[in-house]
N, C-alpha and C positions, 0 to 999 in steps of 0.2 A: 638401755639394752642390757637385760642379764643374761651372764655366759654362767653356763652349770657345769665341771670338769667332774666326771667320773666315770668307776668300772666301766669297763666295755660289756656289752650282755651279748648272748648270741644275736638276740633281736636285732643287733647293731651290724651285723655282718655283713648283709645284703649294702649298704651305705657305706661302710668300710671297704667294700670289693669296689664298689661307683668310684670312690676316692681314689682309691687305690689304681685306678684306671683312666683317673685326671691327673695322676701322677706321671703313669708311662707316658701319656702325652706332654706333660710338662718336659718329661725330660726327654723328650726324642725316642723314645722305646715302645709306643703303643701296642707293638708283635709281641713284645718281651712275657707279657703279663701271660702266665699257662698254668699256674695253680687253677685248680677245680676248684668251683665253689664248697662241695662238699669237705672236699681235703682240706679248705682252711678255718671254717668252721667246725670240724672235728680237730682240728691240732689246735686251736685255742679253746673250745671250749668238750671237748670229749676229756675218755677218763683219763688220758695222761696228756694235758697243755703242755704245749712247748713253746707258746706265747701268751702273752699278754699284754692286756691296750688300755688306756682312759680314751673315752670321747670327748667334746667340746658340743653342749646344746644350746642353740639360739633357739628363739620363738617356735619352740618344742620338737626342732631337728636336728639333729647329727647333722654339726659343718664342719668337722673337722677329729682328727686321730690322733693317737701314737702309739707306737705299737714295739715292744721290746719282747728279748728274752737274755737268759742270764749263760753268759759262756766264762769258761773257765780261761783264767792266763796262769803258765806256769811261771810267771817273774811276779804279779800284782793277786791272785786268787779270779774270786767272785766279783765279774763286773755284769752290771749294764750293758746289752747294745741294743741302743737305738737302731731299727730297721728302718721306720719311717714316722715321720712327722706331717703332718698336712692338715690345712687350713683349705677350704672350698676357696677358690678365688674373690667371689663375689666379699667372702666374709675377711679375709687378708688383711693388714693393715689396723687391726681392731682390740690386738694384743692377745687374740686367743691363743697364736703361736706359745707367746711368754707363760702364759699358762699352764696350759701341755705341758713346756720343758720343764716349769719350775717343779709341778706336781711328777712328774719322773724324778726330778732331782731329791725330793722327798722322799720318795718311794727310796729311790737307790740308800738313802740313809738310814731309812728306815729297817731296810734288810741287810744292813750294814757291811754294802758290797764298799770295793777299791774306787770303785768311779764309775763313771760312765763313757764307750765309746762309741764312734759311729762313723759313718762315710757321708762326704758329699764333694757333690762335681765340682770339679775346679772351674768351672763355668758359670756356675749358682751362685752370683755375685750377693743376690738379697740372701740366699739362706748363710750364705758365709758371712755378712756382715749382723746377720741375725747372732748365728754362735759369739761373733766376736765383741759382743756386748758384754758376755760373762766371761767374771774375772776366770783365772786358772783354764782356760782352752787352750787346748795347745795343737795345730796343725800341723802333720807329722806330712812330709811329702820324700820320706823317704823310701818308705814302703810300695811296694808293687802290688797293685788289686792283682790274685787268680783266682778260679773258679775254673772245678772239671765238670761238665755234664754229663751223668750216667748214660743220658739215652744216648750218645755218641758210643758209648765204649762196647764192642761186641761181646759175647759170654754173660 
């Protein structure tokens, strides 16, 4: 079985939104997901990206994503964040995951960011024992997730 790691092209979108939608289910959020398809294919691939992804192709399909963009830290610069990572089920187990991460970890060296960071549920026993294969991870559980929602706030 050959797995092919690379750019994401628009064409990949429509399969990346699927994913991206086996995800909210994975994690208990199937309502969550309310990006437009248009608005996320225009923000990674329109005239200013504020994402970017490699895909993972099996037997000439997208099974699989990742998907970052570059924010700024005022203590570390230019890092990495991982939004999301995802391997189709069926395909799991197969090391496309390792792949994905290693080829971001390239990427992040290559543009000679601080690192790389990201979120995951303290429930997500397989994706946390995935992280915790590579050396230098370090799980901060000191920090508080928040998030404000525009469309709550009046004016």
């Amino acid at each position: 079985m050959e797995i092919k790691i690379r750019r994401a092209k628009k064409e990949d979108c429509q399969t990346m939104m699927e994913l991206i939608h086996e995800l909210a289910v994975y994690e208990k959020a199937p309502d969550e997901v309310s990006v437009d398809f248009d608005h996320f294919v225009e923000s990674g691939f329109g005239e200013k990206p504020v994402w970017w992804a490699f895909v993972a192709e099996a037997e000439n399909k997208v099974v699989g994503f990742t998907l970052y963009y570059i924010r700024y830290s005022t203590w570390k610069g230019q890092r990495m964040y991982l939004e999301d990572i995802l391997v189709n089920e069926p395909w799991r187990g197969k090391g496309i995951g390792k792949l994905l991460f290693d080829e971001l970890i390239k990427e992040a060296k290559e543009k000679k960011l601080s690192g790389v960071v990201w979120q995951v549920l303290e429930w997500n026993e397989p994706a946390i024992n995935f992280y915790k294969k590579y050396d230098g991870v370090n799980f901060d559980n000191e920090w508080v997730n928040c998030s404000l929602s525009l469309t709550s706030i009046d004016g």
